[in-house]
N, C-alpha and C positions, 0 to 999 in steps of 0.2 A: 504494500500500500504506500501512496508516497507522500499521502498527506492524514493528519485525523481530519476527517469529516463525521458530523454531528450524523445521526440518523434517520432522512425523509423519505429514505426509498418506498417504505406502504405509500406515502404521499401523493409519489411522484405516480405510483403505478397506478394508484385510484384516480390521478386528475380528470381524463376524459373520460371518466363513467361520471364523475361526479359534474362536470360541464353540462352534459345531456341531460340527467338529473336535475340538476339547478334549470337548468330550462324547464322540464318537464315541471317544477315545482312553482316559477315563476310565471306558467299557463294559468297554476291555479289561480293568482290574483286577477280579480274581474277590472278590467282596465276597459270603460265603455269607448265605441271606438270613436264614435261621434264629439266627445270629449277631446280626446286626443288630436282627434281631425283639426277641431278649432286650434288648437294649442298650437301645432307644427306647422298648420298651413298655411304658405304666405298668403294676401289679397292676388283675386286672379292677375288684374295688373301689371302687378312684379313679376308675377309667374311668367304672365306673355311677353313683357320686356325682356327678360332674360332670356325667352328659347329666342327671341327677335333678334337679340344681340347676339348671340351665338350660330343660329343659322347664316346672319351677316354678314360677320365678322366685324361689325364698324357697330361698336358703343354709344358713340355720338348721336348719328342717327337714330336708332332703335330709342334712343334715353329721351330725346326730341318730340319720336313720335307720339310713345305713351308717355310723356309729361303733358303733351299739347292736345292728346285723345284728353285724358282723365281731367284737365283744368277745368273741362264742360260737359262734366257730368257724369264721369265715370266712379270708381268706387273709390278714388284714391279719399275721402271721405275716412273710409274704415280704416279701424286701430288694426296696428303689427299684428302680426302672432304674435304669443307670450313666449313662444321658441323657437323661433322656426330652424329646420332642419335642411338639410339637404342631402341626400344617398347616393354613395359610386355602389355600381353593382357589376362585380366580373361575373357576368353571365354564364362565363366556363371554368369557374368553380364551382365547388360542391356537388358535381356530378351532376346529377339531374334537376337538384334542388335549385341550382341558380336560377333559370328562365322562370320557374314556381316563384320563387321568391322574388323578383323584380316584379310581377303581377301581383303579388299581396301588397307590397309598399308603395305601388300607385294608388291600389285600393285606401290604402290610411292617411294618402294625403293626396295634393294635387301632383298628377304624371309628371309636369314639368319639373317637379323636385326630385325625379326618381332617374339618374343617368346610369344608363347601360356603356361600361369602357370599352366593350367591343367595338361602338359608335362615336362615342366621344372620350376625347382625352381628358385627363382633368387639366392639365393646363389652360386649356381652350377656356374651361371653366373661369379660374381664377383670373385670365385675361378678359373674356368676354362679359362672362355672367355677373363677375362679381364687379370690374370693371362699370356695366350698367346700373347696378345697384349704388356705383358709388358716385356714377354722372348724375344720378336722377338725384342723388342727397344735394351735391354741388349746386343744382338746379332750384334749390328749396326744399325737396319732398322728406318732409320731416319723417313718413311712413317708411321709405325708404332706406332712410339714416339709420333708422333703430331698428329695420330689420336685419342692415349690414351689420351692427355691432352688437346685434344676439346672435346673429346665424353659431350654431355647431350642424359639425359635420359627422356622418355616420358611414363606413366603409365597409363593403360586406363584400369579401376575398380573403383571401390568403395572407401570410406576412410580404410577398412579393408586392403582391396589389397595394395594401397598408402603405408599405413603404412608398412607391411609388404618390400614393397619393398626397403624404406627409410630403417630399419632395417637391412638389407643386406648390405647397401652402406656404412652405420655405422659400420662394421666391419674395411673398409678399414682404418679410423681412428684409431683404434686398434693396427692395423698391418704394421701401416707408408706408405702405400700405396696411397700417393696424390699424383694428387688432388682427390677429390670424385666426381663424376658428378653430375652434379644439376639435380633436375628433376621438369617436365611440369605432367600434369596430363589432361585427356580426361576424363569427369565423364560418367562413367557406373553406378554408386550404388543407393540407395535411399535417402540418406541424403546427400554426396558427399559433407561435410562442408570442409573438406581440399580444393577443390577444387574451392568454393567458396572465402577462405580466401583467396585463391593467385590470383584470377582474371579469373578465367578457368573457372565459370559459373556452375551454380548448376542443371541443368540437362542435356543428353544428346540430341546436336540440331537436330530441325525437319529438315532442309537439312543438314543432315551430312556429305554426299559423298562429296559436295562440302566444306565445312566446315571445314572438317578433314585435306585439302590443307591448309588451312590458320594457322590451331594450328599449324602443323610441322613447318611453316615457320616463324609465331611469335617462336617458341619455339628454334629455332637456333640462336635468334639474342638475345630474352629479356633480359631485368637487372635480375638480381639473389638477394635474400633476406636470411636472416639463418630463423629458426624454432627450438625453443625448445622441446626436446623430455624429456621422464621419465621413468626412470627405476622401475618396481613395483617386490619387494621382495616380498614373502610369504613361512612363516613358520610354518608348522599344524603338527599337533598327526601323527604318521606314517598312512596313507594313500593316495592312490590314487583319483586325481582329474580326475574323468569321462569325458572323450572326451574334451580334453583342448584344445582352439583354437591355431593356429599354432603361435600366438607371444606370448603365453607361455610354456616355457623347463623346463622340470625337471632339476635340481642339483644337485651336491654333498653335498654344505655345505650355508646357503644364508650370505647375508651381516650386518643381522640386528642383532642389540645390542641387548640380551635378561637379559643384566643385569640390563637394566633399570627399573625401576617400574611398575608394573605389576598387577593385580589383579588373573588370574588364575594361576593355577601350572604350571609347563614346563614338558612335558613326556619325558619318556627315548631316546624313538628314536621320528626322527621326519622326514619328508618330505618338500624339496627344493620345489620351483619352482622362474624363473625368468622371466620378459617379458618386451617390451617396447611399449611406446603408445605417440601415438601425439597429438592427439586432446582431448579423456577425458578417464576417468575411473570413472564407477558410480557402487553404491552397494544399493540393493533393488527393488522396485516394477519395475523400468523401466528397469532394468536389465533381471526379470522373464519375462516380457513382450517380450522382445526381443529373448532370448531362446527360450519363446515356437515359436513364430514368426520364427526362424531359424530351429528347428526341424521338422516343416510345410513345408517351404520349400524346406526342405532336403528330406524330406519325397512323398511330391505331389509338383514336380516343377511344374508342370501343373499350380499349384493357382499362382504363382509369376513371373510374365510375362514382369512386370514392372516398374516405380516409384508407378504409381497410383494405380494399384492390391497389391501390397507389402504396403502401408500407409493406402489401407482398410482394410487388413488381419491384420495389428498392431492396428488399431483401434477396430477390433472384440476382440483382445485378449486384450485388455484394460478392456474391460468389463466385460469379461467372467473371468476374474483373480481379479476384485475386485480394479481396481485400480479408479473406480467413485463410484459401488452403493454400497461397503461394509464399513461400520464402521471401521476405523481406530481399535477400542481395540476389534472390534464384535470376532478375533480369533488368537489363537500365531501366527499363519506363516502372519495373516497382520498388525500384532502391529507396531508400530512406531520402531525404528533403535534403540534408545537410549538403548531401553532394552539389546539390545544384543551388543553395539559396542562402545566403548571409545576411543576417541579420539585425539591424540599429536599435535602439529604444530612448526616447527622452522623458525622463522622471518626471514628475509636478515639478513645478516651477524650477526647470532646470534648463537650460539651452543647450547644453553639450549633449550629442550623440553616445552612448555606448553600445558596444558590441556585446550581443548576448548570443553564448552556442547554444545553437537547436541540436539535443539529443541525437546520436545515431541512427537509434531506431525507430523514431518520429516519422510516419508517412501522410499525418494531414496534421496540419499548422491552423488552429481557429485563433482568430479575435474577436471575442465575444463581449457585445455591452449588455445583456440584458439578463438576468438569474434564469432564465427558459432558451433552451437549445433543444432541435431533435425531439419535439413531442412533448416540451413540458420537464425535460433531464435539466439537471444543474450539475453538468461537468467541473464547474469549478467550485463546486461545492462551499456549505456555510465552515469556513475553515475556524478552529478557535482561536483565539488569541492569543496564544502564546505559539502559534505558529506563524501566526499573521507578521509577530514582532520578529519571532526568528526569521523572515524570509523579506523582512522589509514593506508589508503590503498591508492594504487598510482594507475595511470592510468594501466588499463591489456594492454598487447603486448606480440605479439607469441614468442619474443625474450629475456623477463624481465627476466629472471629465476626464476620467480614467478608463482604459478598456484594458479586460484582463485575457493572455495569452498562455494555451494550450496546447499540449501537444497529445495526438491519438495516433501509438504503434501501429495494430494491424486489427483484425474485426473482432478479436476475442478480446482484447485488451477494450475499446471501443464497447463491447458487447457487457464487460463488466463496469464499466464507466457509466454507459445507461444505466443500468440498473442502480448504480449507485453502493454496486458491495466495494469497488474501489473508487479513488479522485483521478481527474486526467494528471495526464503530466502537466505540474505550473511551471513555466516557463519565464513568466515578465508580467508585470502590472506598469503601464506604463503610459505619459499622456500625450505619445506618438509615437508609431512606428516606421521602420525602413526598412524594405527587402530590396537586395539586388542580388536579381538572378544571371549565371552563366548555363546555358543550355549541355554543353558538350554531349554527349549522346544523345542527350531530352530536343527533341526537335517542336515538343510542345508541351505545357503544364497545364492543370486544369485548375479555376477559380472559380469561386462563389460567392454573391450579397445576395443576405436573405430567401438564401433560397434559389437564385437565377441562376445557374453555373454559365459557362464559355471557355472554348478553349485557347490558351494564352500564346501565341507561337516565341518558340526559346530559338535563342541563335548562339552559335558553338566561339562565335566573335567575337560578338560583342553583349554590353551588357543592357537588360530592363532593369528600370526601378520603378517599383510600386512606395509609396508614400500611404500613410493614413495619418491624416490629421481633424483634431475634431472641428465639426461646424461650431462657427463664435454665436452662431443663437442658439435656442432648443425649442422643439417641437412643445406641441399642446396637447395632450391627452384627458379625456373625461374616463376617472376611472367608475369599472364598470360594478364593484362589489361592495 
């Protein structure tokens, strides 16, 4: 064992019965829906100015037109909602439940609050939609004003989706546009650990229709908490990174210092990318594992239907990729990380880089900000205190601007990690990290945020650096328990 950890493992293994459970329990409170209705739903007005300004694309207009409709006689008259709401809904999550479920929460409030991501981006949103909401304030509409500065948001996906949409909201901080709205989350995904951390329960409930009344209405009143998120730099040889998930953008130029010490050469031109992540980012075996797992499903939705069909399909490709019955050094592409990947970290309020060795037998490297990884597991376990002091590290929380770094051998070790009879390997607690990697054999490495894997191309020349440094704001969460 390589660390004392306290003992939550019944805990951990009861969470997603006891998510469904809590839904099914949260059915029973009568939550009348016409009540609710009022509460979340904006005046039709706003509703039609915002799909107006989003099918448009021009704020102005759209803000113009129903400012200049409603001054003569329209509803603009009527009070805000007392909350109003607005829901992303990834349609292809939760197996079949998704399409069900973007039809029940039109039903609970007006359609135009209900955006399906297969159709609309959430950006488009926060530029357009809310954009309009904030012309029509500029304009007088006091209705308006204070529906932008109640709005919370509710996301119903995966931790992918979550993220992604947190990332959108995150602009507004950017561009001086507060407040941000908080957001609730409905889990649709497989792991759904965002959704966990905040009290919203790690699978989607067996009575949902009735269920889904009760989240809207906790989700208009709860306390709200921040969330640290992390910006991850990468800088390679000039090429393209093959079908990159959508929280990473190419760039012009990235932010990482390449005058610092370095072991490979730097090439003449070279390729940006930038992204952001909330919960983890890991590089190695559990990152392959999950690509091919994502390609599968992309490929034959048929096999991914839902938590349980998607956690047996990552289980088959656990095997079949060598992450139990192949020998760690048995071939290059599954040797241990150290070979190909060198490591930086900078302390709390510290500016100097140091070097930290990644274990031999290390073949997937996480950086985790959140207590839930992998279904609700807490790899880095509640360590005690007098381990904490011997190894230099303070208690984790989603809010420390520290993220804490992990090392997972092969799938038995892994395998008792989940469970929780041992701790991962602790590696670094730290409030930024540096990899730079040299390919030599490796002609590719595989990475992961939140869930999205991609595969990274390695060159035997010259060197990539990945960077994580934390974003200077933080997210809004309404917690859910």
């Amino acid at each position: 064992m390589d660390s004392p950890v306290s003992n939550t493992s019944r805990a951990t293994a009861r969470s997603s019965v006891i998510g469904s459970l809590r839904g099914c329990t949260m059915a029973g409170i009568r939550i009348p829906k016409e009540n609710l209705r009022r509460k979340i739903t904006m005046p039709q007005y706003l509703r039609l100015a915002i799909r107006d300004a989003i099918e448009s694309k021009d704020v102005a207009s759209a803000a113009n037109r129903h400012s200049a409709a409603d001054s003569n006689g329209g509803d603009v008259a009527q009070q805000p909602a007392e909350s109003p709401i607005v829901v992303f809904v990834n349609s292809r999550s939760g197996g079949r439940h998704g399409p069900e479920l973007k039809g029940r929460l039109q039903d609970l409030m007006g359609e135009e609050q209900v955006f399906d991501l297969h159709f609309l981006k959430p950006h488009e949103f926060v530029q357009y939609g809310l954009g309009c909401l904030e012309k029509l304030a500029e304009l007088g509409d006091s209705c308006a004003k204070e529906t932008r500065e109640k709005l919370r948001i509710v996301v119903a996906g995966g931790d992918g989706t979550v993220g992604w949409v947190l990332g959108c909201l995150g602009e507004l901080h950017k561009q001086g546009r507060e407040p941000v709205p908080p957001t609730a989350i409905i889990p649709l995904g497989t792991g759904n650990d965002l959704s966990r951390s905040f009290g919203w329960g790690g699978s989607f409930p067996f009575n949902w229709r009735s269920a889904i009344k009760k989240t809207l209405d906790i989700a208009t009143e709860a306390p709200t908490c921040r969330l640290d998120s992390w910006n991850v730099s990468i800088s390679m040889p000039a090429e393209e990174v093959v079908d990159p998930p959508h929280s990473l953008k190419p760039v012009e130029e990235s932010s990482i210092d390449l005058g610092l010490e370095r072991i490979g050469e730097l090439p003449d031109k070279v390729s940006c990318y930038e992204g952001v992540f909330y919960n983890y980012f890991s590089i190695g075996m559990d990152a392959q594992v999950a690509y091919g797992f994502h390609h599968l499903r992309n490929e034959k939705p048929s096999l991914a239907q839902g938590p349980i069909s998607n956690k047996l399909i990552y289980s088959g490709y656990s095997c079949k990729q060598g992450w139990f019955f192949t020998p760690c050094m048995s071939d290059p592409s599954l040797r241990g990380l150290k070979n190909i990947v060198r490591m930086y970290v900078k302390k709390a309020n510290c500016s100097e880089w140091k070097q930290v060795s990644i274990p031999s037998s290390v073949r997937s490297l996480v950086a985790l900000n959140l207590n839930n990884y992998a279904s609700g597991r807490n790899p880095w376990g509640n360590l005690k205190p007098e381990y904490l002091e011997k190894r230099g590290f303070v208690e984790a929380h989603v809010d420390d601007g520290l993220i804490e770094i992990f090392g997972l051998k092969q799938g038995w070790h892994a395998s008792f990690v989940m469970t929780e009879l041992i701790s991962a390997k602790h590696i670094a607690q730290a409030a930024a990290i540096r990899f730079e990697f040299r390919g030599g054999e490796w002609k590719e490495a595989f990475m992961q945020m939140d869930g999205e894997p991609w595969k990274q191309p390695m060159n035997k020349d010259y060197s990539t650096f990945v960077e994580i440094k934390r974003v200077p704001f933080q997210s809004f969460m309404i917690r859910g328990d």
